[in-house]
C-alpha positions as CSV (number, residue, x, y, z in Angstrom):
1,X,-1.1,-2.2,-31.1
2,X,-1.0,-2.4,-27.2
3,X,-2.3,-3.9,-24.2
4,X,-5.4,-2.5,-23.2
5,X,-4.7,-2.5,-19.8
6,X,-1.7,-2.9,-17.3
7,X,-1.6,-3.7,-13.5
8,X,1.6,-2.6,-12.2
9,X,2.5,-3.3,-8.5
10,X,5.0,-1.5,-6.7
11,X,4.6,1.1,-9.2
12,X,5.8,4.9,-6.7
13,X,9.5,4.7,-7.2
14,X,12.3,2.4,-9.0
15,X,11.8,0.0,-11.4
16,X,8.0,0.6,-11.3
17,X,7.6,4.1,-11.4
18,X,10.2,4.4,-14.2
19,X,7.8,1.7,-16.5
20,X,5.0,3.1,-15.6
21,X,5.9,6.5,-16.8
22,X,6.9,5.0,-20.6
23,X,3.7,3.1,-20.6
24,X,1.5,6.5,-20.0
25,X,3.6,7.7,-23.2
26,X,1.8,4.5,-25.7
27,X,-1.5,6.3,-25.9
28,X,-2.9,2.8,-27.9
29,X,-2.9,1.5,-23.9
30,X,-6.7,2.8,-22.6
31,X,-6.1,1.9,-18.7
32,X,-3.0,1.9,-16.5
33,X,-2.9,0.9,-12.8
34,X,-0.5,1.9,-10.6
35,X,-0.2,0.2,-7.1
36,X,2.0,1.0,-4.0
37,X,1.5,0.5,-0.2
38,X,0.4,4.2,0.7
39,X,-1.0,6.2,-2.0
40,X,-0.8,9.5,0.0
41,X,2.7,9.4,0.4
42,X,3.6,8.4,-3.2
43,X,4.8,12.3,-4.1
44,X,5.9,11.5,-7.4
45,X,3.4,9.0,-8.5
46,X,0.4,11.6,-7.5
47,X,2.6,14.5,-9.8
48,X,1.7,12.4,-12.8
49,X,-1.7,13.2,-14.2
50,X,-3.3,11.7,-17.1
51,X,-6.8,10.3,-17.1
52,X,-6.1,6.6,-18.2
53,X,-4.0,6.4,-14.9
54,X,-5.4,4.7,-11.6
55,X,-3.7,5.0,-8.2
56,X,-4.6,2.1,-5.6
57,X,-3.2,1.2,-2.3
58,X,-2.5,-2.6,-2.3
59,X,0.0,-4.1,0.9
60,X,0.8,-6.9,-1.3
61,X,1.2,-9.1,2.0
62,X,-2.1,-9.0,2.4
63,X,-4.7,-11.5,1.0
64,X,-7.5,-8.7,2.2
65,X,-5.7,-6.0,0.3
66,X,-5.0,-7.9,-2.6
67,X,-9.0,-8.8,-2.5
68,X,-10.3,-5.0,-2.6
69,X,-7.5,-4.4,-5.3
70,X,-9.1,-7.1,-7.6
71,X,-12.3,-5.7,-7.1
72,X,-11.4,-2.2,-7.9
73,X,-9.9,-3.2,-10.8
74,X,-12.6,-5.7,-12.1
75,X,-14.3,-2.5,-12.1
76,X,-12.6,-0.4,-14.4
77,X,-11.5,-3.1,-16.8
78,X,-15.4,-4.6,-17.1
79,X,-15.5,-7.3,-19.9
80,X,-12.7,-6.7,-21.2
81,X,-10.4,-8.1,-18.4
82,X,-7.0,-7.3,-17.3
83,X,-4.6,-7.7,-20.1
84,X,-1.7,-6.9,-18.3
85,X,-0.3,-7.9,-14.8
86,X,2.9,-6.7,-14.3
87,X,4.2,-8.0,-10.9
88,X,7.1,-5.7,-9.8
89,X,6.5,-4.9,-6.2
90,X,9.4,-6.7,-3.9
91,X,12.0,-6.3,-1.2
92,X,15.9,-6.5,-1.0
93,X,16.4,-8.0,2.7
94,X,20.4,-8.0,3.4
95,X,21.5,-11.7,4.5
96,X,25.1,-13.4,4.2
97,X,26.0,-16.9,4.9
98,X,28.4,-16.1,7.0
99,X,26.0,-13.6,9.1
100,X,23.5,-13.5,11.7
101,X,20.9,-16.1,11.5
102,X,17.4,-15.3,11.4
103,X,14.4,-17.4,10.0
104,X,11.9,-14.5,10.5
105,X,14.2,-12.5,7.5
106,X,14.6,-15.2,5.2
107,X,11.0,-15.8,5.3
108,X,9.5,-12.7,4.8
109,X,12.3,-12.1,1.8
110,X,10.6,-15.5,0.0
111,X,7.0,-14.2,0.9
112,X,7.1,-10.8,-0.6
113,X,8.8,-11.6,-3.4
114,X,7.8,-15.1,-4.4
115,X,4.5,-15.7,-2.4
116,X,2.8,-12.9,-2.7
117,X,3.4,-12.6,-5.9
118,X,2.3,-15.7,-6.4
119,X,-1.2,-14.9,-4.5
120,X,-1.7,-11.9,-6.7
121,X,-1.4,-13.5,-9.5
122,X,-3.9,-16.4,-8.6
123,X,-6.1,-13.9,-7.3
124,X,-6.4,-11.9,-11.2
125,X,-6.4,-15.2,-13.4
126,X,-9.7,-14.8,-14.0
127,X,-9.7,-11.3,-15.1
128,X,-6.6,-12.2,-17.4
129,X,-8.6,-15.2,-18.3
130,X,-11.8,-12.8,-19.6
131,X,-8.9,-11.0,-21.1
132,X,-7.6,-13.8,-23.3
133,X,-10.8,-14.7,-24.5
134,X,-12.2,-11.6,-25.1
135,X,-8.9,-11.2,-27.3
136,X,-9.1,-14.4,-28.9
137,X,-7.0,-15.9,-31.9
138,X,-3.9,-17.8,-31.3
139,X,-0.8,-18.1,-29.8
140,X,0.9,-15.7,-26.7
141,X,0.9,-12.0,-27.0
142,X,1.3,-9.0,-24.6
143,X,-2.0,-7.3,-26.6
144,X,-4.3,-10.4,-25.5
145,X,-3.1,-11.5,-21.8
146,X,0.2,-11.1,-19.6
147,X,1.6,-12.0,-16.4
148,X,5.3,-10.4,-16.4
149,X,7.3,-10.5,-13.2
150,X,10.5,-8.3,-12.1
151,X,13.1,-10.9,-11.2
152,X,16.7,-10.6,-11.0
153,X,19.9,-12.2,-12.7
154,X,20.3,-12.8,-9.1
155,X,17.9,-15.9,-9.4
156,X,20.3,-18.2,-11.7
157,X,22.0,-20.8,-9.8
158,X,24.4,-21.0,-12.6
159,X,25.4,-17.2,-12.4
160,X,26.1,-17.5,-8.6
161,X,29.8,-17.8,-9.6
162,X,31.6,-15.5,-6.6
163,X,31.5,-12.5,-9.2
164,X,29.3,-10.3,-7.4
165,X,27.9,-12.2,-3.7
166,X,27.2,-9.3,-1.3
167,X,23.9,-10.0,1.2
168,X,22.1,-11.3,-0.9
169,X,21.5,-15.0,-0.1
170,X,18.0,-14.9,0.8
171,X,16.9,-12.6,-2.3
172,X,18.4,-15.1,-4.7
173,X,16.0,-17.5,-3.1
174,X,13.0,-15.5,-3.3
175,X,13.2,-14.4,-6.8
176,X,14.5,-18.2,-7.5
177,X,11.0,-19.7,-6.0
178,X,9.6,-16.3,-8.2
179,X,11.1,-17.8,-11.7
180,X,10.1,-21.3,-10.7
181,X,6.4,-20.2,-10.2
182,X,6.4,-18.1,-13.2
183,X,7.5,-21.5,-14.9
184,X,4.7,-23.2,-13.5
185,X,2.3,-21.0,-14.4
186,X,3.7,-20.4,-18.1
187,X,2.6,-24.6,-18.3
188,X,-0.7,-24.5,-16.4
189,X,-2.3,-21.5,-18.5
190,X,-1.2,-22.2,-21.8
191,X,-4.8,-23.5,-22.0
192,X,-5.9,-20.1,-22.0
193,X,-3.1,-18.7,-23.7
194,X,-1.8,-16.3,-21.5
195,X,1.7,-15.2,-21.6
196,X,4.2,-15.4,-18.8
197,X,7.5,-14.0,-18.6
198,X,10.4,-13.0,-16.1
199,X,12.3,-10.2,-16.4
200,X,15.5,-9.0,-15.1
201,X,16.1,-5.0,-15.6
202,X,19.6,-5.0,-15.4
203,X,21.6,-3.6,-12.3
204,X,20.1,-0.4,-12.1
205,X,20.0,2.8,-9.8
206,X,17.3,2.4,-7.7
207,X,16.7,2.1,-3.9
208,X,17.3,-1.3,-4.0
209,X,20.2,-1.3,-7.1
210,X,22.3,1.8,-6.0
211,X,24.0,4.3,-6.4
212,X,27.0,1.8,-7.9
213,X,25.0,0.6,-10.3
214,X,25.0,0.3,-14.0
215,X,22.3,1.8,-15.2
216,X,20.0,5.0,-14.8
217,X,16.4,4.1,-13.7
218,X,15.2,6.5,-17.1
219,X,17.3,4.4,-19.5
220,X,16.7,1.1,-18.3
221,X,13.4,1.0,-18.3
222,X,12.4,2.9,-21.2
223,X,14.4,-0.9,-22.6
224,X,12.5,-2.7,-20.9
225,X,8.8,-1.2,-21.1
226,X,9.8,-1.2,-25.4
227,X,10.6,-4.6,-24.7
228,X,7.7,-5.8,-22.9
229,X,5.4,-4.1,-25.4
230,X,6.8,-6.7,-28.2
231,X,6.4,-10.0,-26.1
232,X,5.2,-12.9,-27.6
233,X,4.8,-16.7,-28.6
234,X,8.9,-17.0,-28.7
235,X,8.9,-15.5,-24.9
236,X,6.4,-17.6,-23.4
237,X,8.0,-19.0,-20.3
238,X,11.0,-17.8,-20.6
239,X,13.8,-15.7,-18.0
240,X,15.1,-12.8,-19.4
241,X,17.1,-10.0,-19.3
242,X,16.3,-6.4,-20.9
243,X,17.2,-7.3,-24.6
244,X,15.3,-10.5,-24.7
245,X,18.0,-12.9,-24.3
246,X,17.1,-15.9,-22.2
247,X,19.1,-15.9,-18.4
248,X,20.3,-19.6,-17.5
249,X,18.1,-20.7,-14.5
């Protein structure tokens, strides 16, 4: 079995382009959207053709863009609902302690990554709640209703340890309010038993990883997408990284 559907923001290069292209290869999953800010210039993204795949614009600082996503989408999904939302879209804005101050960067890192994310996924609850029901039995699975977001190792507190600092001051925030929303949310609908998640992919080689990092983009997410595709009532709530092993917070 599989999802029926899968939202993916961010989805033209990195992290999201490289789980979006193992996802088109479950053919048991009947819709797959892919997001990024400017369809037209999304090269790669537009190479990949297959007929269950939806390209959509969506500035996902926008609460008018987000809007006319979620009504695209309610229109291909129909009844069934979204089963999938799979909130990868973000930003890596350099900032040290040490460095220059500046209030307008730290807040747009904690918006992108943690507020908007957060809007988006208030803004599909109730096509992941028609999703859940529609679904039904018991307990949390990917193949009845998801919200999984892309976080970062980066997040836990207990991790920042002066092994690897760099810039990266104000990301750890943002993905640390991310984790603590996801948290929230994986207590306020268990009613409906939708399952949430956080994710860290590993250090990989993307824009935002690179080129020093671990892992190729191919090989790490083909991990992860398995991964994903196996969640259920034990991962409910939890941070974790690629092999399912729960990240301190």
């Amino acid at each position: 079995m599989a999802p029926k559907s899968i939202l993916i923001t961010g989805a033209n290069r990195g992290i999201g382009l490289g789980l979006l292209k193992h996802f088109l290869k479950v053919q048991d999953i009947k819709i797959i959207i892919a997001t990024c800010r400017d369809p037209s210039k999304a090269e790669e993204l537009n190479n990949l053709k297959d007929p269950r795949l939806h390209i959509l614009p969506l500035d996902i600082d926008s609460d008018d863009s987000i809007s006319k996503l979620y009504t695209e989408v309610e229109k291909l999904v129909g009844e069934d609902g979204l089963t999938v939302l799979l909130n990868n879209a973000g930003i890596l804005l350099p900032y040290d302690v040490e460095g220059e101050k500046s209030r307008h960067t730290m807040l747009r890192q904690i918006e992108t990554n943690a507020v908007s994310t957060g809007i988006i996924t208030q803004e599909f609850l109730p096509l992941l709640k028609k999703a859940a029901a529609e679904n039904g039995g018991e307990g949390f699975s990917i193949n009845r209703a998801a919200i999984v977001n892309i976080s970062s190792t980066a997040a836990s507190v207990e991790r920042i340890d002066g092994t690897f600092n760099g810039p990266l001051v104000a990301y750890r925030m943002s993905k640390s309010a991310l984790n603590s929303f996801a948290k929230s949310c994986s207590i306020d609908l268990a009613k409906y038993h939708i399952l949430v998640t956080s994710f860290c992919p590993g250090w990989v080689k993307t824009d935002m990883g690179g080129q020093n990092a671990l892992l190729e983009i191919d090989d790490a997410t083909k991990k992860l997408a398995g991964n994903i595709l196996t969640l259920g009532d034990a991962h409910h709530g939890a941070y974790l990284n690629a092999d399912l092993n729960v990240i301190p917070n």
